[in-house]
C-alpha positions in Angstrom: 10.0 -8.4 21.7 7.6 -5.6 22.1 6.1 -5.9 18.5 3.0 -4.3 18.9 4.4 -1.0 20.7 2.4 2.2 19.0 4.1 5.1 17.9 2.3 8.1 20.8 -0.1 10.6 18.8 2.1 13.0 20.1 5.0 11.8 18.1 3.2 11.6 15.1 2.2 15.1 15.8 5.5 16.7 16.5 6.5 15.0 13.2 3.8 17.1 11.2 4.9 20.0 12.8 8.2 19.7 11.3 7.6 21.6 8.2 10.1 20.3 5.9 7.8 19.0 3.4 5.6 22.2 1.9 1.9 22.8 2.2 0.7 23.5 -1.1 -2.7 21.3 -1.7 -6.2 22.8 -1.0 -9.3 20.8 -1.0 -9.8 21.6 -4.8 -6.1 19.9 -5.6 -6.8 16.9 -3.1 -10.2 16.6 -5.3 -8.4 17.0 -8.4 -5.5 14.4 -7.6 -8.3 11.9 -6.1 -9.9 12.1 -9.9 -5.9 12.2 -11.2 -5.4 8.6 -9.6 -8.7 7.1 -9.4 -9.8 7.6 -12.7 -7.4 5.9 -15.2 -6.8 2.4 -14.6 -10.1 1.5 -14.2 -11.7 3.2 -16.9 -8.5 3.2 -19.9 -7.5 -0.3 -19.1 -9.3 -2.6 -16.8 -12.8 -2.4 -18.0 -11.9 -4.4 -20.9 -10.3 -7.0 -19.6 -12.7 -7.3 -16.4 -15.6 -7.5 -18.4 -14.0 -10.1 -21.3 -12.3 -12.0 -18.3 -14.5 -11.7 -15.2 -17.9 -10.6 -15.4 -19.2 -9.0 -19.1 -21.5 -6.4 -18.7 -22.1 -7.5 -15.2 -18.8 -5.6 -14.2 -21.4 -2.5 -14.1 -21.9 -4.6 -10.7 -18.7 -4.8 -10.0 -18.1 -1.2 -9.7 -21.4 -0.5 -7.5 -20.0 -3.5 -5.0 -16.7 -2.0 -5.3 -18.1 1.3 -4.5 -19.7 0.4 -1.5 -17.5 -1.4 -0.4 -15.1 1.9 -0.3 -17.6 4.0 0.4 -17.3 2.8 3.9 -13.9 2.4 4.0 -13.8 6.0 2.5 -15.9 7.4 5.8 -13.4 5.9 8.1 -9.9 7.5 6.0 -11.7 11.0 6.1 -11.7 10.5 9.8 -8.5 9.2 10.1 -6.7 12.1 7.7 -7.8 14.4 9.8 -6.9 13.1 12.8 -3.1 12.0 11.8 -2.7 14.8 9.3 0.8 13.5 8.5 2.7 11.7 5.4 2.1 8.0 5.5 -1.4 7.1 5.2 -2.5 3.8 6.2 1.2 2.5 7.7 0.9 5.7 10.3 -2.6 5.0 11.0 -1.7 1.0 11.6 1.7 2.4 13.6 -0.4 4.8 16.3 -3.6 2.0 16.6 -2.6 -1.8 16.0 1.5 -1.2 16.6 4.7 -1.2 14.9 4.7 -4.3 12.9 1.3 -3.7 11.7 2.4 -0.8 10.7 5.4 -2.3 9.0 2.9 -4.6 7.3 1.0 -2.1 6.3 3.9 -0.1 5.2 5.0 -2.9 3.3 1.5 -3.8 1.6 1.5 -0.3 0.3 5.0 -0.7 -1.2 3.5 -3.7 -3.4 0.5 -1.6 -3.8 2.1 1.9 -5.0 4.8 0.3 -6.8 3.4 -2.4 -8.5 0.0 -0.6 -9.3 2.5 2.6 -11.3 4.1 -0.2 -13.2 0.7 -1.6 -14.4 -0.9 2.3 -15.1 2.5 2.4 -17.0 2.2 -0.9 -18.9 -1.5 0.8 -19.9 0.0 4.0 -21.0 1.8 2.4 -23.3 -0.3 0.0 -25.0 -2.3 3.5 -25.7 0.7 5.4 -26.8 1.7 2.5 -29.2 -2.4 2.3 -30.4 -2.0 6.1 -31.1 1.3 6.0 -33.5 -0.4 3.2 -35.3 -3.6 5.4 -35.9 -0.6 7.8 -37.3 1.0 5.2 -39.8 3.8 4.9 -36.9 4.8 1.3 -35.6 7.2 0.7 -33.3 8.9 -2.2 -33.2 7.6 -5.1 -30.9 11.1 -5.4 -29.5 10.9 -2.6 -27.7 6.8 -2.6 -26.7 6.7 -5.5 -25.2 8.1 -7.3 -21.5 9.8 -10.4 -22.3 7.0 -12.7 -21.7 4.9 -10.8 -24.9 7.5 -12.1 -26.8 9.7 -8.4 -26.3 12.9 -7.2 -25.2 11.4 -4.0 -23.1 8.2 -2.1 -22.4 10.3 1.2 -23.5 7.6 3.5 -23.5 6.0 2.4 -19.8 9.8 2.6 -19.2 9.8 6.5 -20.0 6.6 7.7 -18.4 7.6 6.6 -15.2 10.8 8.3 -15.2 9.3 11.3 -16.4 6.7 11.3 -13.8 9.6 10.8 -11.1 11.3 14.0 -12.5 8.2 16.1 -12.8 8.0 15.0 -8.5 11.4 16.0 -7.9 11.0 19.5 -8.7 8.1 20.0 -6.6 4.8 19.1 -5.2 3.4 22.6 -6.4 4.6 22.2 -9.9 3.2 18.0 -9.7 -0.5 19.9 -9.0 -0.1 22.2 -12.1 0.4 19.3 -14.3 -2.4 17.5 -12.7 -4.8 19.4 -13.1 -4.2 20.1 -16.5 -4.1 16.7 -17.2 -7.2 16.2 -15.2 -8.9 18.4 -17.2 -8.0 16.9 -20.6 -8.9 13.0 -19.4 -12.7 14.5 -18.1 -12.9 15.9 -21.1 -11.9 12.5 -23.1 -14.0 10.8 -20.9 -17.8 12.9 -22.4 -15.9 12.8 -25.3 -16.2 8.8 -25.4 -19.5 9.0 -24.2 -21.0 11.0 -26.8 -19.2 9.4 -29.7 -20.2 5.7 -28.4 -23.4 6.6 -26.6 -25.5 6.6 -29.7 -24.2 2.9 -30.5 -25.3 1.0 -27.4 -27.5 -1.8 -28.5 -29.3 -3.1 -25.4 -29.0 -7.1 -26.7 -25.3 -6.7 -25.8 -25.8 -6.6 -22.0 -27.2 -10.3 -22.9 -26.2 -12.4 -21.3 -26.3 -9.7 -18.3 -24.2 -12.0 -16.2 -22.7 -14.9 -18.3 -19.7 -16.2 -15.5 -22.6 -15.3 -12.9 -22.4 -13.8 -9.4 -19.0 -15.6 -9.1 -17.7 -13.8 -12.2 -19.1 -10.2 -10.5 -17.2 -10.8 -7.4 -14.3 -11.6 -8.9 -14.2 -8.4 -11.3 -15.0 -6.3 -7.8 -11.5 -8.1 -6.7 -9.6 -7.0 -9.4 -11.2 -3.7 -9.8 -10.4 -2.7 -6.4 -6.9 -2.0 -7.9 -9.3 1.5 -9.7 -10.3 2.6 -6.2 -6.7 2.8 -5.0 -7.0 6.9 -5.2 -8.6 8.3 -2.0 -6.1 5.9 0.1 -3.6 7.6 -1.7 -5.0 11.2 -1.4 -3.9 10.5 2.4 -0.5 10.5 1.7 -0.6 13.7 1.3 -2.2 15.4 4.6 1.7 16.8 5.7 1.7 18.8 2.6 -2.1 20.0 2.6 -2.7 23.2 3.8 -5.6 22.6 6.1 -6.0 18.9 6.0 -9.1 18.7 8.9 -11.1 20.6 6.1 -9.6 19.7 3.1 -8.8 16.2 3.1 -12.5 14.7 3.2 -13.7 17.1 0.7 -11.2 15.9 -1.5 -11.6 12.2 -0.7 -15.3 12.0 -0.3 -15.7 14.3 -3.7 -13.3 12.2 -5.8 -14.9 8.5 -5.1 -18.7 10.3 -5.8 -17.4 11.8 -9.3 -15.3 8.9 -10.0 -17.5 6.0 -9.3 -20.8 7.8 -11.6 -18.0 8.2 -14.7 -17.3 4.7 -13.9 -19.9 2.9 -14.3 -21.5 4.9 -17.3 -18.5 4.1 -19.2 -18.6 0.7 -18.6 -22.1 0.3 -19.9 -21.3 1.9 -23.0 -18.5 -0.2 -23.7 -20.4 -3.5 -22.8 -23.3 -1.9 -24.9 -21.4 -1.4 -27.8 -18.9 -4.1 -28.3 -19.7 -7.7 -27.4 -17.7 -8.3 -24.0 -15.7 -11.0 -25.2 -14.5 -8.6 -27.3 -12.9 -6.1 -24.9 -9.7 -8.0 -23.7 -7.4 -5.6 -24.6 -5.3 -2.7 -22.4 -6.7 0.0 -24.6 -10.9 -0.7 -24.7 -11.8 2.9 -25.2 -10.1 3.2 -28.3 -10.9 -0.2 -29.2 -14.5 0.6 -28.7 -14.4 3.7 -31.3 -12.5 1.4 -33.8 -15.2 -0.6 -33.7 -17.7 1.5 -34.6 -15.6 3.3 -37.1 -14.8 6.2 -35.7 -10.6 6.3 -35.9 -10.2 10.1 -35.6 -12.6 9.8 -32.4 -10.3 7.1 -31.4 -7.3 8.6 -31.7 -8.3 11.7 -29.4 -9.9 9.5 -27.2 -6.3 7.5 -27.0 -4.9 10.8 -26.1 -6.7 12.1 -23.3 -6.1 8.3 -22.0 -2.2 8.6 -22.4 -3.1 12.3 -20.2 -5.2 10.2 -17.6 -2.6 7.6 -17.2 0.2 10.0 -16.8 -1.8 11.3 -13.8 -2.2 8.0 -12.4 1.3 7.1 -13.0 2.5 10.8 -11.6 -0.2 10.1 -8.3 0.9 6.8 -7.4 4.6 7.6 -7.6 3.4 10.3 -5.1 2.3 8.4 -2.4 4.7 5.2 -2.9 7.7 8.3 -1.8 5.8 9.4 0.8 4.6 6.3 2.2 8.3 5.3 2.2 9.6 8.9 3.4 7.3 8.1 6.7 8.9 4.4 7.4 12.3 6.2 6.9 11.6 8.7 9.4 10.4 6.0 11.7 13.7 4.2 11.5 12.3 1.2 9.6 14.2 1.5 6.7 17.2 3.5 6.3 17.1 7.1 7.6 19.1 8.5 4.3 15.7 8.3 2.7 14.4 10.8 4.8 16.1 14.0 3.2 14.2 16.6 1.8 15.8 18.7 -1.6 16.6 22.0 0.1 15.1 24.1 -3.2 12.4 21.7 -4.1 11.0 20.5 -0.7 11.2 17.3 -1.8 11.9 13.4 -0.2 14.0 13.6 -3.4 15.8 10.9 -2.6 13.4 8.3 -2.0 11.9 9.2 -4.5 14.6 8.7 -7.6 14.7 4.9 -5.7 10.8 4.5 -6.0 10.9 5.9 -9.6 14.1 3.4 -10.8 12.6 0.3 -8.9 9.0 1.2 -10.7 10.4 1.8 -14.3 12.3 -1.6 -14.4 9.2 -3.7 -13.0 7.2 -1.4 -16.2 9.4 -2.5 -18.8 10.0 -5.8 -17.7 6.5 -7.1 -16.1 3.1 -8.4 -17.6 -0.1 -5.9 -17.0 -2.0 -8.4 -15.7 0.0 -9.9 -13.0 0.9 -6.8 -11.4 -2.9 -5.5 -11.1 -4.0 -8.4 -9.5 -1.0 -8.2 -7.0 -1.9 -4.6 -6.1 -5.1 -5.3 -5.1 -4.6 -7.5 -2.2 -2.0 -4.7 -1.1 -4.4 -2.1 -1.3 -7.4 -4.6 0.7 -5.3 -5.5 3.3 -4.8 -1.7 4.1 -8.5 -1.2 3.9 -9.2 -3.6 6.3 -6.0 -2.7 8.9 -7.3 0.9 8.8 -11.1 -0.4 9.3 -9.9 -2.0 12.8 -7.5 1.4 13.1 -10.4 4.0 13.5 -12.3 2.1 16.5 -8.7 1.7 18.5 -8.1 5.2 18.2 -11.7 6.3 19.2 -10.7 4.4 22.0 -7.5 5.3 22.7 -7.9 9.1 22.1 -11.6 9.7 22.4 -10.9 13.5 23.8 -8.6 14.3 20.6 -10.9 16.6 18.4 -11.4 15.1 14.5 -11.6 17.7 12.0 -14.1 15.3 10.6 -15.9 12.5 12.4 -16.9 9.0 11.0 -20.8 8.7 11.1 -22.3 5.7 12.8 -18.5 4.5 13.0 -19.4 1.4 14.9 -21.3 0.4 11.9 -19.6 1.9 9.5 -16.1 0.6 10.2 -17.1 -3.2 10.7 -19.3 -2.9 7.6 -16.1 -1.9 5.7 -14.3 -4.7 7.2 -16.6 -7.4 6.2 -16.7 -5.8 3.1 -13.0 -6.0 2.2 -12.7 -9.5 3.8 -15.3 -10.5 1.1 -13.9 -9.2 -1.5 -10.0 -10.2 -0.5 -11.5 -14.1 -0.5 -12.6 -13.9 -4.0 -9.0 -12.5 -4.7 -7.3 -15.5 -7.2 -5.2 -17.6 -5.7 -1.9 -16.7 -7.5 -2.2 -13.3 -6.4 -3.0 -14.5 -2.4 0.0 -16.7 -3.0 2.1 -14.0 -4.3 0.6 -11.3 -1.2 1.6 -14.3 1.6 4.6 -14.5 0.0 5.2 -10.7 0.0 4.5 -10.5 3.4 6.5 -13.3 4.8 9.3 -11.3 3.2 8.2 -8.1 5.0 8.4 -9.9 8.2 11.7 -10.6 8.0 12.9 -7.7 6.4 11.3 -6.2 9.9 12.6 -8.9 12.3 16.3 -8.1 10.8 16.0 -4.5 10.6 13.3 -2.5 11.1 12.5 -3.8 14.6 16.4 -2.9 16.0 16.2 0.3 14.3 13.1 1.8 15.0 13.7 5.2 16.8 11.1 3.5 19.4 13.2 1.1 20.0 15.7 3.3 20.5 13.7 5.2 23.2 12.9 2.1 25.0 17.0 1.5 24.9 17.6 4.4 26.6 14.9 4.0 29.1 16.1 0.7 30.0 19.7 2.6 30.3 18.8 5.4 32.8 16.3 2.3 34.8 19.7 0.6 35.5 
């Protein structure tokens, strides 16, 4: 079994070319849907609960580790986007460098990744929607606000967004931007809008302790706040429908981790520096923080723009959990009727009603925080596949002109590596239990199907055919 055969650049090309899926992005969109994605989770939802959890006001650490961490990483995607400008991201850079199950593996990984890390935006969104109706005199019963393990029946509003978001994809990548970028617009704004109601609150003997779990307790917050970073991976998925990828797609991805990691950080040293972090374990900090301090009207706007920043996240993610899939389908590693794009919209429509059913039952049935841990192992082990990815293909195709080359990228690239390998090892163990056994599952998904119906299997079939 020839597990390890790569998919030619050629191929990969040709499959570009096709044109079914529309260019409609520009390097201002790409920007706009890397701060869409990136800038959500992280800040809405997972600063309280990594500082009160993981590492109190240390997490401001957290995020500069995790930062550099994918700042390398991020030199080595704007190379590889360029180079593969096609749907697929990691799983086609994996296919043409490392091989086919790799790429399966990869492929796979990014299922848990997309999938699981939409239902955990979603779970977010709604613990903000439900904190909003409150601040109105409106509460909804717990019946329907919470999964069955909070003691509920359904997570109906995490349930909603995610089928809205999956509607708002099937009529069009084009009308998907639009709606990103005005809610873009509206969760930047929230954003200064929390900083200049809170900044004036901060007192300093909050950050103290600075590090009460220790460096331990920073490394471990980096782990589960890799699940914020997941946006430039994602921006990737998008190269086939860019309009000039080379140019665009490292503006966009470079641009987004900059902006995003500076908003990050100052709004995690406000939070820390107004409420005590033992405090903050909640899904909704920022509006917890304005509570705090009195401020319910500032709260309630703030829980607004958050709803707007986790519809983008949610709305992103589903995104590139389609497109990811729409590649393996074209591939022949899952079933080929996925890959059918809506004649009017331009769409992988179907694939992307399955990704959008599959993700609003895991949101309205599954706890927050075991789905955010689980998506970031995905989203490491992709890191580090596509780390290895760049120096095969710069050996492989070292004639091939990049659109953007990856400085220093014998450096670079094993830096990233070590990087993600060190934070992966601090990952907890339920959640390397639950990525082993995730991938053990992939395997054999791939050993029974994907491997005897990969269209380069095929080709070698037929070459074996005419041979005899």
């Amino acid at each position: 079994m020839d597990i390890l055969r790569r998919k030619p650049y050629e191929d990969l090309m040709r499959n570009a070319q096709d044109k079914k899926l529309d260019r409609a992005l520009g390097a201002f969109d790409i920007t706009l849907m890397g701060l869409g994605i990136i800038i959500g989770t992280g800040i809405f939802v997972l600063t309280g609960i990594g500082a009160a959890k993981y590492a109190g006001p240390g997490l401001m650490l957290s995020f500069v580790l995790a930062a550099v961490t994918c700042a390398f990483v991020c030199m080595a995607y704007s190379e590889l986007a360029t180079f593969l400008p096609v749907s697929g991201s990691s799983y086609t850079y994996a296919y043409a460098s490392l091989g086919e199950f790799f790429g399966w593996w990869v492929g796979w990984s990014l299922i848990l990744e997309y999938s699981v890390g939409a239902s955990a935006v979603a779970g977010g969104w709604s613990a903000y929607f439900v904190g909003l109706l409150h601040s109105c005199g409106i509460d909804l019963p717990k019946a329907l606000t919470a999964v069955p393990a909070d003691g509920g029946i359904i997570n109906l509003p995490a349930f909603i967004i995610v089928l809205l978001a999956t509607l708002c994809l099937i009529i069009g990548v084009r009308e998907g931007a639009r709606v990103n970028k005005i809610l873009v617009v509206v969760k930047i704004v929230t954003i200064f809008v929390f900083l200049f109601f809170a900044g004036p609150h901060i007192e300093p003997s909050n950050w103290e302790p600075f590090l009460p779990f220790g460096w331990e307790g920073v490394t471990a917050g980096t782990a589960v706040l890799f699940f914020a970073y997941l946006g430039f991976d994602a921006l990737s998925t998008a190269a086939e429908e860019t309009k000039n990828p080379t140019r665009d797609m490292p503006i966009g991805i470079i641009s987004a981790l900059t902006i995003c990691t500076i908003l990050y950080i100052a709004v995690c040293a406000t939070m820390t520096g107004v409420v005590p972090y033992e405090e903050l374990n909640t899904a909704a900090p920022a509006s917890y923080v304005l509570e705090y301090i009195g401020m319910r009207a500032g709260s309630a706007l703030v829980g607004t723009g958050a709803l707007c920043g986790l519809s983008t996240v949610v709305l992103n993610m589903l995104f590139a959990q389609s497109r990811a899939l729409y590649s393996m389908s074209r591939d022949g590693l899952l079933p080929q009727g996925l890959y059918k794009v809506h004649e009017k919209y331009k769409t992988p429509y179907r694939v992307q009603i399955i990704v959008g059913i599959i993700v609003a039952f895991v949101s309205g049935f599954t706890p927050i925080q075991v789905v955010a841990e689980a998506c970031s192992a995905g989203t490491i082990f992709a890191f580090l596949c596509s780390c290895v990815g760049i120096l095969v293909l710069r050996k492989l195709y070292p004639n091939i002109k990049r659109g953007f080359r990856c400085p220093a990228v014998y450096l670079i690239a094993p830096l990233g590596f070590v990087f993600c390998a060190f934070v992966f090892a601090h990952l907890s163990p339920h959640t390397l239990e639950l990525f082993v056994g995730w991938s053990v599952l992939g395997a054999v998904l791939y050993g029974v199907y994907g491997y005897r119906h990969s269209l380069l299997q095929k080709v070698v079939q037929v070459q074996e055919e005419t041979q005899e």
